[in-house]
C-alpha positions as CSV (number, residue, x, y, z in Angstrom):
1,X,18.7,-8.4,15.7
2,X,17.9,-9.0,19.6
3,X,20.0,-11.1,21.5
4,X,19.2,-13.5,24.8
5,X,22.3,-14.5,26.2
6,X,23.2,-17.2,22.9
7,X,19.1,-16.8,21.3
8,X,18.6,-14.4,18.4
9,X,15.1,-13.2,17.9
10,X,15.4,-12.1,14.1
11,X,11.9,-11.2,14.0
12,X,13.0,-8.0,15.2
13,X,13.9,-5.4,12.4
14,X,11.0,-6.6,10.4
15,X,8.6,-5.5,13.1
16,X,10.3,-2.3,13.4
17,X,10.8,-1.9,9.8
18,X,6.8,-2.1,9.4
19,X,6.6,0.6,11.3
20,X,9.0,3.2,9.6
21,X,7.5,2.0,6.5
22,X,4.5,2.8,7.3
23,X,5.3,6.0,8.1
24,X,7.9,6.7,5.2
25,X,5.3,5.3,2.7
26,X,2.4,7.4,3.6
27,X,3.7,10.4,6.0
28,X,-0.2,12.0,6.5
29,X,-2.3,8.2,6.6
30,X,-1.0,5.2,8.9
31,X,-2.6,2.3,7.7
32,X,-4.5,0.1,10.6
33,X,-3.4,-3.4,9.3
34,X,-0.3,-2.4,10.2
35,X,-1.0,-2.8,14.1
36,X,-2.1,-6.1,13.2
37,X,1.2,-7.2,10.6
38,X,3.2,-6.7,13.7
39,X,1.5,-8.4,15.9
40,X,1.5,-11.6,13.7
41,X,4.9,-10.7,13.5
42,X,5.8,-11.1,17.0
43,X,3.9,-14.4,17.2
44,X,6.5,-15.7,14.4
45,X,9.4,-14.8,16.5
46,X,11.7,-17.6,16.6
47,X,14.8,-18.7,18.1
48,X,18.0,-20.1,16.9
49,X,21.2,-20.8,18.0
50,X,23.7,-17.5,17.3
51,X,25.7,-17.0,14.3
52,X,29.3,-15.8,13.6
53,X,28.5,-12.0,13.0
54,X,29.8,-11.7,9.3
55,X,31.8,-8.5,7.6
56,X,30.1,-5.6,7.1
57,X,29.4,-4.8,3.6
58,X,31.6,-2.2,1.9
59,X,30.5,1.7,2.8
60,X,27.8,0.3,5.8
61,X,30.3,-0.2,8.6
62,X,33.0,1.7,9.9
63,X,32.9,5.7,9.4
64,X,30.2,5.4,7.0
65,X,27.9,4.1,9.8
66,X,28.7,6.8,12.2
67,X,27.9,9.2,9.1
68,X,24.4,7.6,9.1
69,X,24.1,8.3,12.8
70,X,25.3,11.8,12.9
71,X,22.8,12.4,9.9
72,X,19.9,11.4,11.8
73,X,20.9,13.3,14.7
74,X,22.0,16.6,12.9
75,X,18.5,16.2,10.9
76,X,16.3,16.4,14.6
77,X,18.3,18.6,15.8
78,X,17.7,21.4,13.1
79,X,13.8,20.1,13.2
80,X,14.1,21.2,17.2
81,X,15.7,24.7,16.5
82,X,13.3,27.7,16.3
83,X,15.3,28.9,13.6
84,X,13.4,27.0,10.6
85,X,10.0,27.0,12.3
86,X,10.1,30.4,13.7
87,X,6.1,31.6,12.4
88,X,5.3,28.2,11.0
89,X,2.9,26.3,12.5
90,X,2.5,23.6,10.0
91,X,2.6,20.0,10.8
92,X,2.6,18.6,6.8
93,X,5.1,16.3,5.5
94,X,6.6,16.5,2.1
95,X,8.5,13.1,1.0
96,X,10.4,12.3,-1.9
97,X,9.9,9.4,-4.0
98,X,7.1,7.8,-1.4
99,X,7.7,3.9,-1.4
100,X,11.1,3.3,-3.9
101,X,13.7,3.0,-1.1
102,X,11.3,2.1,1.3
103,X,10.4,-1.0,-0.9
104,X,13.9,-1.5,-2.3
105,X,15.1,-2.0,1.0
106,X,12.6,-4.1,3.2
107,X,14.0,-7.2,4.4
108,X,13.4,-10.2,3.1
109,X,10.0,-11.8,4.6
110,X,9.7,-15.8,4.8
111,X,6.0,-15.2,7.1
112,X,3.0,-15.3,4.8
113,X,1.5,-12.9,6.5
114,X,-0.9,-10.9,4.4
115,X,0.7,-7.8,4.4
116,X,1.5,-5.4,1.9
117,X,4.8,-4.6,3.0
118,X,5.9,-8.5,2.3
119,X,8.5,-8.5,-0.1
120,X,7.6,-11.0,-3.7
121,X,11.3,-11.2,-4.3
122,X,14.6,-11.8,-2.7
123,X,16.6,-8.8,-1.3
124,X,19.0,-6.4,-3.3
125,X,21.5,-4.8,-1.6
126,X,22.7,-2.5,-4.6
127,X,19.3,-2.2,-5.1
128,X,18.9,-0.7,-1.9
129,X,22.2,1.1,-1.9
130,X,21.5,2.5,-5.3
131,X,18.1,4.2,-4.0
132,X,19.6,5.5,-0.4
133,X,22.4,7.1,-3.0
134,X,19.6,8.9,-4.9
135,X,18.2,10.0,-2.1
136,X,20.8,11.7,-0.4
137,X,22.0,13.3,-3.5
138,X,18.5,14.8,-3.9
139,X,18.6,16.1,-0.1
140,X,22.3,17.0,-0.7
141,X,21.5,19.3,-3.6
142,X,17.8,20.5,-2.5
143,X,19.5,21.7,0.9
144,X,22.7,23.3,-0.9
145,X,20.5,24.9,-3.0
146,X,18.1,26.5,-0.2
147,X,21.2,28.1,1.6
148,X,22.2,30.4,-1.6
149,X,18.5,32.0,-1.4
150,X,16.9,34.2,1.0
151,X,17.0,33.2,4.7
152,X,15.0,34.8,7.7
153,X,17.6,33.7,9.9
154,X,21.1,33.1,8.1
155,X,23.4,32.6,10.1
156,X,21.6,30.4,12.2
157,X,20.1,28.7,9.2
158,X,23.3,28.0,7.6
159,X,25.0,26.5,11.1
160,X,21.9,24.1,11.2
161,X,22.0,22.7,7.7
162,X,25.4,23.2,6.5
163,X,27.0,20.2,8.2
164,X,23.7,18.0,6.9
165,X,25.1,19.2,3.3
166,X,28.9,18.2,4.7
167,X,27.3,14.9,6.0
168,X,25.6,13.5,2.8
169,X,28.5,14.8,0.8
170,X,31.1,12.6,2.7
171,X,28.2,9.3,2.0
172,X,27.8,9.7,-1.0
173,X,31.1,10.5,-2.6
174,X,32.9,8.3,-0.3
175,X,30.1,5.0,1.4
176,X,29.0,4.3,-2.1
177,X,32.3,2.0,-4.0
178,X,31.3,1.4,-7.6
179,X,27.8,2.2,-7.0
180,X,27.5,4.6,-10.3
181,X,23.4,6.0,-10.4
182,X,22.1,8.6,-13.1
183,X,22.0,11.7,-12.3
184,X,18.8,13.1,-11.0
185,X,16.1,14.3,-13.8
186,X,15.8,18.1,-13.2
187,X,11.9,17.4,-13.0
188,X,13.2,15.5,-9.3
189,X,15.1,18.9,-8.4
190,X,13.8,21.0,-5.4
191,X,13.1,24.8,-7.2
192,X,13.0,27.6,-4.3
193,X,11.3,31.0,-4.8
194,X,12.1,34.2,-3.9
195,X,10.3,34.3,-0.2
196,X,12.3,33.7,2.6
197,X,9.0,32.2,5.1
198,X,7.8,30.2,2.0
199,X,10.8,28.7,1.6
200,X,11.1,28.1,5.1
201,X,8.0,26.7,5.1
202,X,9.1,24.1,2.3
203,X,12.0,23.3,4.2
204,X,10.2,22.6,6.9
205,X,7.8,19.8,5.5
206,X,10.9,18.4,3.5
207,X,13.4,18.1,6.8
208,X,10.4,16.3,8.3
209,X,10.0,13.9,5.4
210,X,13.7,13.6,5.5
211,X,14.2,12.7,9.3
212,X,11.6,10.1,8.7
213,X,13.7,8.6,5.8
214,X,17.1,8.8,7.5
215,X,15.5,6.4,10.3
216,X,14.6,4.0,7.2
217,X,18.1,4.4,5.6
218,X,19.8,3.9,9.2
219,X,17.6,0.9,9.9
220,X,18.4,-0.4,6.1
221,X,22.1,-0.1,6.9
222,X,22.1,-1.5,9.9
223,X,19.8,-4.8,8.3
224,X,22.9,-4.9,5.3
225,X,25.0,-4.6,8.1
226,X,24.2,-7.9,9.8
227,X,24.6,-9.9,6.8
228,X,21.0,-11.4,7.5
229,X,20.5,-11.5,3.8
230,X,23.1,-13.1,3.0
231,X,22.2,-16.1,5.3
């Protein structure tokens, strides 16, 4: 939400939800009409008069937020060490689950603008809780899982990714109250072979995939955090 002195402009997490989402939904392709969604976007802007800033929901606010933070930074910060690119020179993407959180949590869109990232029904917040959960319980696990296998650089490696694993832990045992989901179908699990560079190279295209989805989980939390969808 953007302030002017006592003017909101609420226009302004959509627009910059668009384009995360089109980056989270398709991580290779960035669709054209996108440029265009945002611009009719910013031509919608409107202003009202400013609101009482309501509570933050339960596990958005407060530590939990900062836990969000520190995961994004902790994620770039192992993508800017040699340590997991060190002889890859790779630039894919691998995502999990293209589309269900992205989807689950776009705002709520009143514009009939023509674009596919309009939502057709109102917002969910467990909705959108439930599938950041299940994301970071995959990550959680798929990262935990790559440290007990051969590294190139271990030390290193482990320094870089063990406090993602600490971070994710702490969110989802502890920013998630009575949010129960199923556990994760071992056809979802992340399998690691025996090769240290191939694995590397894996964890390199997810930790890409994975930076680009903490930015829409961190923008998700911060649009539950406003209350907007609750107005």
């Amino acid at each position: 939400m953007l302030w002017v002195g006592r003017r909101q402009l609420p226009g302004l997490w959509a627009i910059y939800s668009l384009k995360v989402k089109a980056l989270d939904m398709d991580a290779e392709r960035i669709p054209a009409y996108v440029a265009s969604c945002v611009l009719l976007l910013s031509l919608s802007w409107r202003t009202s008069e400013a609101l009482p800033v309501p509570a933050p929901s339960p596990g958005t606010g407060g530590q939990c937020a900062d836990f969000y933070k520190m995961l994004l930074l902790k994620i770039s910060k192992a993508l800017d060490s040699i340590y997991l690119s060190d002889g890859i020179q790779s630039e894919k993407i691998e995502m999990r689950n293209t589309g269900e959180t992205v989807l689950a949590c776009a705002p709520t869109l009143t514009q009939n603008l023509g674009c596919v990232t309009q939502r057709n029904s109102s917002f969910s917040e467990s909705e959108c809780l439930k599938n950041i959960k299940k994301d970071l319980l995959y990550y959680r696990e798929a990262i935990a899982s790559y440290l007990t296998g051969p590294l190139k650089n271990g030390p290193e490696e482990i320094r870089l990714l063990s406090p993602i694993v600490e971070i994710t832990k702490n969110l989802t045992e502890n920013c998630f109250p009575q949010l129960d989901v199923e556990n994760l179908p071992s056809k979802d699990a992340k399998v690691w072979g025996n090769e240290s560079y191939n694995n590397r190279l894996e964890m390199n295209k997810m930790m890409k995939g994975f930076h680009i989805r903490a930015i829409t989980i961190n923008r998700a939390i911060g649009y539950i955090s406003s209350g907007d969808h609750r107005k």
